[in-house]
N, C-alpha and C positions, 0 to 999 in steps of 0.2 A: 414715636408713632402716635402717640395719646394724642401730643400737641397740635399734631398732624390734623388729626379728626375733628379735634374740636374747633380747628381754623376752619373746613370745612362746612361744619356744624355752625359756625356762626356764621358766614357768608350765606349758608342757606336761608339764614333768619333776616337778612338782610334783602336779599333779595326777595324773599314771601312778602317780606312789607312792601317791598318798591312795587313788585307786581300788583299786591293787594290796591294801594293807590292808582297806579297804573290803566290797568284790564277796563275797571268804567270810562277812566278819558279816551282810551284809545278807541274804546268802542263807540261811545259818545260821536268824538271827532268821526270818526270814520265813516259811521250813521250818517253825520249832519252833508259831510262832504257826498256821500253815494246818492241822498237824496235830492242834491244839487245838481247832481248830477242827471237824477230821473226827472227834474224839475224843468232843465234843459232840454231833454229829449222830449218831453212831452209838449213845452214851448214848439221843439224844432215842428211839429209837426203841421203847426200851424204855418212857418212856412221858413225859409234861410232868414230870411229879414225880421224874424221876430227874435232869433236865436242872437243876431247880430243885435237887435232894439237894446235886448237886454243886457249885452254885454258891453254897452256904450253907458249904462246906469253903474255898472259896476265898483268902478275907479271911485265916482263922486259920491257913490253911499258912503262907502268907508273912509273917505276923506272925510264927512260928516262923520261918520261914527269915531273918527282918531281921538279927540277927545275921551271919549268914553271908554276906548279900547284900552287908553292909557290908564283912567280911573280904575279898569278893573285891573290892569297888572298890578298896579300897586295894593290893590285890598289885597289882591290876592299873594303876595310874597310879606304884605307887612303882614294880616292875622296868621300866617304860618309860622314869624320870626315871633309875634305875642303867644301861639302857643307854644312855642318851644320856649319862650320864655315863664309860661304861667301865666299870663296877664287878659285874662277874659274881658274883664271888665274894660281895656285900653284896643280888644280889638272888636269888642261889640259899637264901641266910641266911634270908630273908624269906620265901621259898616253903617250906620246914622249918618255919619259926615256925608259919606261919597254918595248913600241914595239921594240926600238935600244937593246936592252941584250934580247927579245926574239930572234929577227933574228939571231945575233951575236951567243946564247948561240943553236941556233936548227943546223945551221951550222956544228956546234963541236959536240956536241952529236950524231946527226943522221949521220952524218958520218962514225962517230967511231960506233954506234951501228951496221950500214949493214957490215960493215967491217969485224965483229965481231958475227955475228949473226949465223953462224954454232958452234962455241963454245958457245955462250952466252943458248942457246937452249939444249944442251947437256949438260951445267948445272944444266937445268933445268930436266933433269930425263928424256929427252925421248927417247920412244921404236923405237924400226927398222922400225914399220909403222906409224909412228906420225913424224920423225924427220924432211922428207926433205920437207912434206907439210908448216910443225910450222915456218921454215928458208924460204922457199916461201913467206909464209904469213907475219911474221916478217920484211924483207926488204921492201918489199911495204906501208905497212904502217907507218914505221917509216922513211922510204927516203922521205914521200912527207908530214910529220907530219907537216911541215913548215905550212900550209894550216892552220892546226888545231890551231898553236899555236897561229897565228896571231888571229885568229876569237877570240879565247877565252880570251885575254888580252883585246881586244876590247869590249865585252860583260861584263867580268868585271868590267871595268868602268862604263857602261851603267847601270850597277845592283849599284853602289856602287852611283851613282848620282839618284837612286830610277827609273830608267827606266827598270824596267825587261821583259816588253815585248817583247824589241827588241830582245834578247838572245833568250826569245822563240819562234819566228817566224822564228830566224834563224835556231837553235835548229830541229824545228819540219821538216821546210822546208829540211836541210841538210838529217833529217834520210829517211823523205820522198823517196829522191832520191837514198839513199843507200839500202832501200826494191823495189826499181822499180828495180836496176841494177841489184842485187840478182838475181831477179826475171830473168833477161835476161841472166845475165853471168855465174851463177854458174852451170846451166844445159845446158843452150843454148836456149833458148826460142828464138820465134820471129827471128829466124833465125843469132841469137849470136850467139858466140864460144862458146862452155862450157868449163870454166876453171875451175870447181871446187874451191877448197880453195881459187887459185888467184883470182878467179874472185870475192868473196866474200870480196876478201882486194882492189880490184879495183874499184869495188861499194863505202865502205864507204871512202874511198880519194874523189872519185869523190862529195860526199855527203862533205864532208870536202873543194873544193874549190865552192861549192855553198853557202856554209857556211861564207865560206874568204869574198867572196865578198860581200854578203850582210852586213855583219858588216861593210865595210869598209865604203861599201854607208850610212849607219847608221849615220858617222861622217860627211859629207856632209849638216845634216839639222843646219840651222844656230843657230836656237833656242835651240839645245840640250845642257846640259851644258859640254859638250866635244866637240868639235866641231872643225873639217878641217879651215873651214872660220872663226873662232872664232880665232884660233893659226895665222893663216896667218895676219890675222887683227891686231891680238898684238906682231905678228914679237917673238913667241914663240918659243923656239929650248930647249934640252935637257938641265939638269943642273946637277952638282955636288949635290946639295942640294935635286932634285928629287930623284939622285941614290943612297945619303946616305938614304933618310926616305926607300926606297924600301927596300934596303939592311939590313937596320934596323930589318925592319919588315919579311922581307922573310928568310935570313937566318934561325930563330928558325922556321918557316913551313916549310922550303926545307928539314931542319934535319928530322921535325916530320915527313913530307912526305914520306924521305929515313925509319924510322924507321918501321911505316904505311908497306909499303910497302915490308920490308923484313920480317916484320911477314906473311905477304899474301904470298910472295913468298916458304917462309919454310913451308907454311899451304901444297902449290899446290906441293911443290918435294914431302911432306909428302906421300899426296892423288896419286901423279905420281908413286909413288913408290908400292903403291898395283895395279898396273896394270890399263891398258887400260879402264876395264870397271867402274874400283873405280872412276879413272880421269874422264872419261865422267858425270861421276854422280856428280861428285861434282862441275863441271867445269856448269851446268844448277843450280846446288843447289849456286853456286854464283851468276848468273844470277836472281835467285829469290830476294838474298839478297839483291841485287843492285835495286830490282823492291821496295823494303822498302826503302831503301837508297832514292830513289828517292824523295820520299816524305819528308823527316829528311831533305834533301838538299835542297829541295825548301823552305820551312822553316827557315831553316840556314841561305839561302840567303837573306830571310827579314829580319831575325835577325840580319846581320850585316849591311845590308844596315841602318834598324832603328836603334839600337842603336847605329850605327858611327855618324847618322846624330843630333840622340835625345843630345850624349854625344861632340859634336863639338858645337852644341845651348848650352851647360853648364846644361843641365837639366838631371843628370844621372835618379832621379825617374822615368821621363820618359822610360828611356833607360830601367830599371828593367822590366816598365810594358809592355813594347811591348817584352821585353823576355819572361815573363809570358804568355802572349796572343798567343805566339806561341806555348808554351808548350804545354797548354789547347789544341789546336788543332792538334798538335801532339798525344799527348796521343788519344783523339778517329781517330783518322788515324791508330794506331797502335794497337789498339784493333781490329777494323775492320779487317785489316789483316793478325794478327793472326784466327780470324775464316773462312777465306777464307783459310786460310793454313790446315789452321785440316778439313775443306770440301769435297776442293778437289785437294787433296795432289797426291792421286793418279793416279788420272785424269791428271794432267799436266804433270806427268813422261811421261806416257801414251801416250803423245802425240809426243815425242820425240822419245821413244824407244818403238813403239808398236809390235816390233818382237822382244822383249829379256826384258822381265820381270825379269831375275834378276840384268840389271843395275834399274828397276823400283823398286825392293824392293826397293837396297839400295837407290833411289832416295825417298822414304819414312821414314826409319829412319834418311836421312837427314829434311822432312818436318817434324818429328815430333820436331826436336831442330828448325829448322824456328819460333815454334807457339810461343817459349820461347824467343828467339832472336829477335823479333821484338820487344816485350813490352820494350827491353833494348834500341836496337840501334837506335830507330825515337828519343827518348826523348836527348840520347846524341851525336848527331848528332847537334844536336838543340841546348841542354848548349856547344857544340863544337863552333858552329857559335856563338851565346852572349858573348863567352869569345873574340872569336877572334876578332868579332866587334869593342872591344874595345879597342883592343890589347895586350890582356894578353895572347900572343903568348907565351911566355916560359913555362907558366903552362900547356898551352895545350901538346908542346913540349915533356917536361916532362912525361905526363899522357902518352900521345902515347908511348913513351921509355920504359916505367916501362907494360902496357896493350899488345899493339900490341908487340914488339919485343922481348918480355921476355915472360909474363903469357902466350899469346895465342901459338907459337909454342914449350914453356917448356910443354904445359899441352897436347897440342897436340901429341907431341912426346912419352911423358911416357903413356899416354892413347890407344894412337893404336899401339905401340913398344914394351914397358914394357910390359904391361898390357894387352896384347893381343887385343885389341878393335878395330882396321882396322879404318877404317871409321868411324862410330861411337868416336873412340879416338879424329878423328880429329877436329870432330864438339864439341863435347866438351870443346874442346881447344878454339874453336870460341867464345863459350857461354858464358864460362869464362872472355875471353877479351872483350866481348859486355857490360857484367854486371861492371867488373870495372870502364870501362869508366864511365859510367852512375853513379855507384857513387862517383868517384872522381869529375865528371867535375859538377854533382847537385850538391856539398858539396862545392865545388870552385863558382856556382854562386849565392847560399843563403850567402856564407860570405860577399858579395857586395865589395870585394877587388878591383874586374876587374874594378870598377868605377872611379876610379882615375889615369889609367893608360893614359899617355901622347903617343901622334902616330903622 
């Protein structure tokens, strides 16, 4: 009976820490997504073709940002595998390396992206009233992306040393100020300009160097285990050895990222391509996705924060069961909103397009694939972060190659093309690629392979 209790008793303590990690990403995530979501509707208002403008910029930001997205997974599961290992000094190294190749690598990028961004945009399928808004919008945010990438490399570490509050204060704070600006720039409130579109990509910059800055003050406290005065103190500078483990590890997520990301991109020409009113619908029906997402990534993120830290202590067990404990709470997160989705599905369209009920249908037969899609994408979003925790980046890699870049736009394509399906095609294509993942990436971490991988 004793042994009983104290099993008990220690699963509690296990779970308090996973929560403890936890509660700020999810909140974080959850914020950043809801506010993308207000950030849309407030767009919509200006009119369907602003809502669609911006959903044509989407794809090609974070194909810009895949780089970067990649630099941060990897700070962020190598300082979690240096703190469970002890090694401050080797994961302060590695937070110097990636801001020097962030700075370095946004330079070259966003350069070439504004440069480029009347053609990059025309790529991407848009209409005579979408095109010169989506190229407006597009420049701005990715000429001052600088902002973003710094904050985000630095909040990575802070997630990967088990600090995730910081992220979400900044997180919250930053969207905070990109729904006030909204509020002032896109109509003209309070005696703004109204810039429409622009003033909606001038808002979340500005929300992006509030962002910069607090992270950077972040590094400042002496105590953190990244720390300004910590590197100063032990006369720390950039190393070879920092940019190998980086480059180690980021390479196969920049690939997965690029892949990621050209399925999404083929989803959105797909959706572009039936018109103005399909784009808008689908372009809110990703914003929903992203509001599930939210929560799968706040989760994710204690997943790799615990198990880099459980599997650098040498105690992979551990590492399994703070993956497990994230599951559990994932799966009822993902049940819950699936019945918010089948509730009130069409209430949220509603709210977007209350004078054109037939972009609100089809914003309903996209909520009726959401109720399905969720039960998939929270859980492996979740075995996404466990695997990557540990560093069994190439399988993820992999899974993304063969899911995202293949199954979801081949199925997509024959579905609303072939097969006559419109819309409807394309979310199936989604559905598709939601459920694979989830069972390659569960089936990859019940073999307990990812345990042994060296980072």
């Amino acid at each position: 009976m004793n042994s009983v209790l104290e099993k008990v008793e220690h699963n509690k303590q296990w779970i308090a820490k996973a929560a403890n990690v936890a509660w700020p990403a999810v909140l974080e995530s959850f914020f950043v997504a809801l506010v993308a979501m207000v950030d849309s509707f407030m767009v919509s208002k200006v009119g369907a073709y602003a809502v669609a403008a911006v959903g044509l910029t989407t794809q090609p930001k974070f194909i810009c940002l895949a780089l970067f997205i990649a630099i941060n997974t990897s700070v962020s599961a190598l300082v979690a595998r240096r703190k469970g290992e002890g090694r401050r000094e080797s994961a302060n190294r590695i937070l110097i390396t990636a801001i020097i190749c962030v700075v370095v690598g946004v330079a070259v990028i966003s350069t070439l992206a504004v440069f480029m961004a009347d053609e990059i945009i025309h790529i991407m399928g848009s209409e005579p009233d979408t095109h010169d808004s989506a190229v407006a919008y597009f420049r701005i945010i990715i000429g001052f992306t600088i902002f973003n990438c710094i904050s985000l490399v630095i909040n990575a570490a802070q997630r990967g040393s088990g600090n995730t509050k910081i992220a979400m204060r900044t997180n919250i704070t930053s969207n905070l100020v990109n729904v006030i600006f909204n509020y002032l720039l896109i109509h003209g409130n309070l005696g703004f300009p109204a810039l429409g579109i622009r003033g909606a990509a001038i808002a979340t910059v500005l929300g992006t160097v509030v962002a910069c800055g607090m992270s950077i003050a972040s590094l400042f406290h002496k105590d953190s285990f990244v720390s300004v005065p910590y590197m100063f103190e032990m006369h720390l500078f950039a190393t070879k050895r920092a940019l190998k483990d980086i480059v180690s590890f980021a390479s196969n997520v920049c690939v997965e990222q690029l892949m990621i990301r050209f399925g999404f991109m083929v989803s959105a020409m797909l959706a572009a391509n039936l018109g103005t009113q399909a784009l808008a619908a689908h372009q809110v029906g990703m914003n929903v996705m992203h509001l599930s997402f939210a929560f799968g990534d706040g989760l994710q993120v204690a997943a790799v924060t615990l198990i880099g830290q459980s599997l650098g202590q040498g105690n992979p067990k551990l590492a399994k069961k703070f993956g497990n404990i994230c599951q559990g709470v994932g799966l009822g997160i993902s049940v819950g909103l699936s019945a918010l989705y089948l509730l009130f599905g069409r209430w949220f369209f509603g709210l977007y397009f209350p004078n054109d009920p037939s972009i609100v249908e089809i914003g309903l037969v996209i909520m009726k694939f959401m109720i399905l899609i969720v039960l998939c994408q929270v859980p492996q979003v979740i075995f996404m972060g466990s695997l990557r925790g540990a560093g069994d980046v190439r399988y993820t890699t992999i899974t993304s190659m063969l899911s995202v870049a293949i199954i979801r736009p081949g199925i997509s394509y024959v579905a609303a093309y072939v097969m006559n399906l419109g819309i409807t095609g394309i979310w199936i294509g989604v559905l598709a690629d939601q459920f694979m993942r989830l069972v390659l990436t569960g089936a990859r971490f019940r073999s307990e392979k990812w345990m042994t991988k060296k980072i």
